[in-house]
C-alpha positions as CSV (number, residue, x, y, z in Angstrom):
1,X,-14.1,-13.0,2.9
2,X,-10.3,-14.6,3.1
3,X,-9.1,-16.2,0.2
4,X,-5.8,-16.6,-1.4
5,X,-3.3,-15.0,-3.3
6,X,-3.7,-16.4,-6.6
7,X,-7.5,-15.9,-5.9
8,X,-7.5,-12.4,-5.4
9,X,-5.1,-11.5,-8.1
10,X,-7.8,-13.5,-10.6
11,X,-10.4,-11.5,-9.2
12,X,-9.3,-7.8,-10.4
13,X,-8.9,-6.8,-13.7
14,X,-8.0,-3.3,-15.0
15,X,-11.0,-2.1,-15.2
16,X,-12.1,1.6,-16.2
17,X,-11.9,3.6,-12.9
18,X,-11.5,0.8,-10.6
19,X,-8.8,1.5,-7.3
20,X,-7.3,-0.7,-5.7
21,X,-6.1,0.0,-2.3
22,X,-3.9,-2.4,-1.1
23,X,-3.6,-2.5,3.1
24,X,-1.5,-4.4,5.6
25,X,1.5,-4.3,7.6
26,X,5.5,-3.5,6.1
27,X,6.2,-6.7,4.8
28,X,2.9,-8.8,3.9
29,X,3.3,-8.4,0.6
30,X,1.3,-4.9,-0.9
31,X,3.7,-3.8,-3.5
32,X,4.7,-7.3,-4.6
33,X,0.8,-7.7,-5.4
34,X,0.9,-4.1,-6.8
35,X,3.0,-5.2,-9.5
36,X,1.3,-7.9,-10.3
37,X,-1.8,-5.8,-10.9
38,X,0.8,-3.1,-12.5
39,X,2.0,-6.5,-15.1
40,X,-2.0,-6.7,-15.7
41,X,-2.5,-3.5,-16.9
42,X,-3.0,-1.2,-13.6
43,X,-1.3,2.0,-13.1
44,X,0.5,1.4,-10.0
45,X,0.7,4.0,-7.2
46,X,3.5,3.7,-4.6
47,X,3.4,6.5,-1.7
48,X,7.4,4.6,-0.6
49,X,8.8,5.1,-4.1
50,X,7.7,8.7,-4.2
51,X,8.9,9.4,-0.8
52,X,11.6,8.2,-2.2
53,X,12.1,10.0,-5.9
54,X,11.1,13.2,-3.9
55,X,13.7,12.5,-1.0
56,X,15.9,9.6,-1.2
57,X,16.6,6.9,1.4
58,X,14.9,7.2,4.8
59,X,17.8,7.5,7.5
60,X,20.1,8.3,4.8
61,X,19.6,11.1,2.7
62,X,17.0,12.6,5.4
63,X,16.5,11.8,8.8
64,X,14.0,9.4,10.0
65,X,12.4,11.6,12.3
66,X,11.8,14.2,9.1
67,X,9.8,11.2,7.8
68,X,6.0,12.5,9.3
69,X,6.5,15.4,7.7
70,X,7.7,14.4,4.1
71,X,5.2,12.1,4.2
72,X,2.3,14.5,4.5
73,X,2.7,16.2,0.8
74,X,3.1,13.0,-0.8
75,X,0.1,11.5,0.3
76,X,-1.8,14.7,-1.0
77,X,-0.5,14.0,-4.1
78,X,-1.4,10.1,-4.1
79,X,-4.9,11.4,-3.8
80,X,-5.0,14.0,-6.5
81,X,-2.7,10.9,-8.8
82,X,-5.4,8.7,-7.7
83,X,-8.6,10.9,-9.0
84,X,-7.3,12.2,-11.8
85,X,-6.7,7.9,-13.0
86,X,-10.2,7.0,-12.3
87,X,-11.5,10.3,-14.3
88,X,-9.5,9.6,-17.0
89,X,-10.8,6.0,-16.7
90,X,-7.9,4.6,-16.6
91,X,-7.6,0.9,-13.5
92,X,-5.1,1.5,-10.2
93,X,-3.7,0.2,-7.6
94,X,-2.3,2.6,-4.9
95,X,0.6,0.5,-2.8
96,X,0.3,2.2,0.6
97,X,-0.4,0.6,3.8
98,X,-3.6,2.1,4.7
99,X,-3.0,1.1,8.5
100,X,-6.3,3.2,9.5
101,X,-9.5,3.2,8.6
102,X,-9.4,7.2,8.5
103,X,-6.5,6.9,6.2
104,X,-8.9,3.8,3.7
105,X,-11.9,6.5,3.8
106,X,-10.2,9.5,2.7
107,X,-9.2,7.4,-0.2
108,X,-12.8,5.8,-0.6
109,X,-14.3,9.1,-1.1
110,X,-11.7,10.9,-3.5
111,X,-12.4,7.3,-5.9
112,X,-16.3,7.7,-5.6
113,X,-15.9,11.8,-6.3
114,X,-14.3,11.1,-9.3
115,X,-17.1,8.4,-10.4
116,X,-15.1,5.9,-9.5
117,X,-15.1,2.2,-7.6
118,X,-12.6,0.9,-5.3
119,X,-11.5,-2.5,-4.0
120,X,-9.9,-2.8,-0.4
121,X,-7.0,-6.0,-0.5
122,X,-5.9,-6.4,3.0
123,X,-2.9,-8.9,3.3
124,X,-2.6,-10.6,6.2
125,X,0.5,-11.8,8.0
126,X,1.4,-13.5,10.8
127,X,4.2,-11.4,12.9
128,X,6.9,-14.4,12.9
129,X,6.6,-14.3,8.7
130,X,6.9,-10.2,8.8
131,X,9.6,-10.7,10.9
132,X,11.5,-12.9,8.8
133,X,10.5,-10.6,5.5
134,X,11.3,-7.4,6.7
135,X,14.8,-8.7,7.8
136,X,15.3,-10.2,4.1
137,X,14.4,-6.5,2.9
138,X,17.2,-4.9,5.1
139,X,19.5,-7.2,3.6
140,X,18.5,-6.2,0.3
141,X,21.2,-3.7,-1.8
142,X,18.1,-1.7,-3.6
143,X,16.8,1.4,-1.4
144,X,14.0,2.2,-3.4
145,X,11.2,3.3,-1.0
146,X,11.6,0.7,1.8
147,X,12.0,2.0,5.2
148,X,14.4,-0.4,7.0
149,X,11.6,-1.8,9.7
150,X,13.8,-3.7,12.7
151,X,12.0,-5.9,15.3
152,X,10.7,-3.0,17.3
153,X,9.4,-0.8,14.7
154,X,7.6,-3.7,13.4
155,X,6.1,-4.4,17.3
156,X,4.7,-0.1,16.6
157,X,3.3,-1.2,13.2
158,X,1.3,-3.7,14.3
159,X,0.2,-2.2,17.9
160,X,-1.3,1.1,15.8
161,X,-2.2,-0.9,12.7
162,X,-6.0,-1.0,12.4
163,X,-6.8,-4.2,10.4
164,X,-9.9,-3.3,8.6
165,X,-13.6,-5.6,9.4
166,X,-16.6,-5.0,7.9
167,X,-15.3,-2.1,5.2
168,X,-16.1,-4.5,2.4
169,X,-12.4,-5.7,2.0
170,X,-11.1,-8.6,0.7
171,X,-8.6,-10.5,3.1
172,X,-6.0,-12.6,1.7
173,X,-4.4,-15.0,4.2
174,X,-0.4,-14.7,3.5
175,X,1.9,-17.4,3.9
């Protein structure tokens, strides 16, 4: 089902063990929505911002190609953030890309073991728009979490990305 924005952001309320996973490509838009749900009353879950709390600025105060590996703990400890909110009740949205289904499973299952339900929000972009937004972002003076995505890392993102269908997502058109 595709609907909008404003649509999907009505849809979710903080409720008692409910996850959030947001999906889609560097610059469609996840942690922007994230914070909208965070405003509403969700504890918000970014895997960038604790890359970068834990490490600093990617390409700056580690090397890009130490990224994999950095990257690794701090999705263990999404999961464990994430189980521990939905058995203490408590509504979240994790702001991660989610670009495979493997990754959107593994994050299924940890919200069911801990009695919880989830909601998949994949934002869709068209390339030109990314483009355009993840240029803005380099241009931007805060570091917090972003990676600084050029033309052709964008080109990987979306070659490897695997847009979920039929996982029971919600898609929301972004334009």
């Amino acid at each position: 089902m595709a609907v909008t924005i404003a649509d999907a952001l009505l849809s979710l309320r903080p409720l008692p063990g409910l996850a959030v996973l947001m999906c889609g490509v560097a610059g469609s838009g996840k942690t922007a929505f994230a914070m909208a749900l965070e405003e509403a009353g969700f504890l918000r879950l970014s895997i960038d911002e604790e890359v970068w709390r834990r490490h600093g600025r990617y390409g700056v105060d580690f090397p890009a190609d130490a990224y994999p590996a950095l990257l690794e703990p701090v999705r263990a400890w999404l999961r464990s953030q994430v189980g521990e909110a939905v058995r203490s009740g408590q509504a979240v949205v994790i702001d991660s890309s989610f670009w495979s289904r493997t990754h959107r499973d593994e994050f299924k299952a940890e919200v069911e073991r801990a009695g919880g339900r989830w909601r998949l929000i994949y934002l869709h972009a068209q390339p030109e728009l990314l483009q355009r937004r993840l240029a803005d972002r380099r241009e931007q003076t805060d570091p917090r979490g972003a990676i600084p995505v050029d033309d052709a890392m964008l080109a990987r993102f979306l070659r490897s990305f695997q847009a979920p269908v039929g996982e029971g997502e919600t898609t929301v058109t972004v334009a």
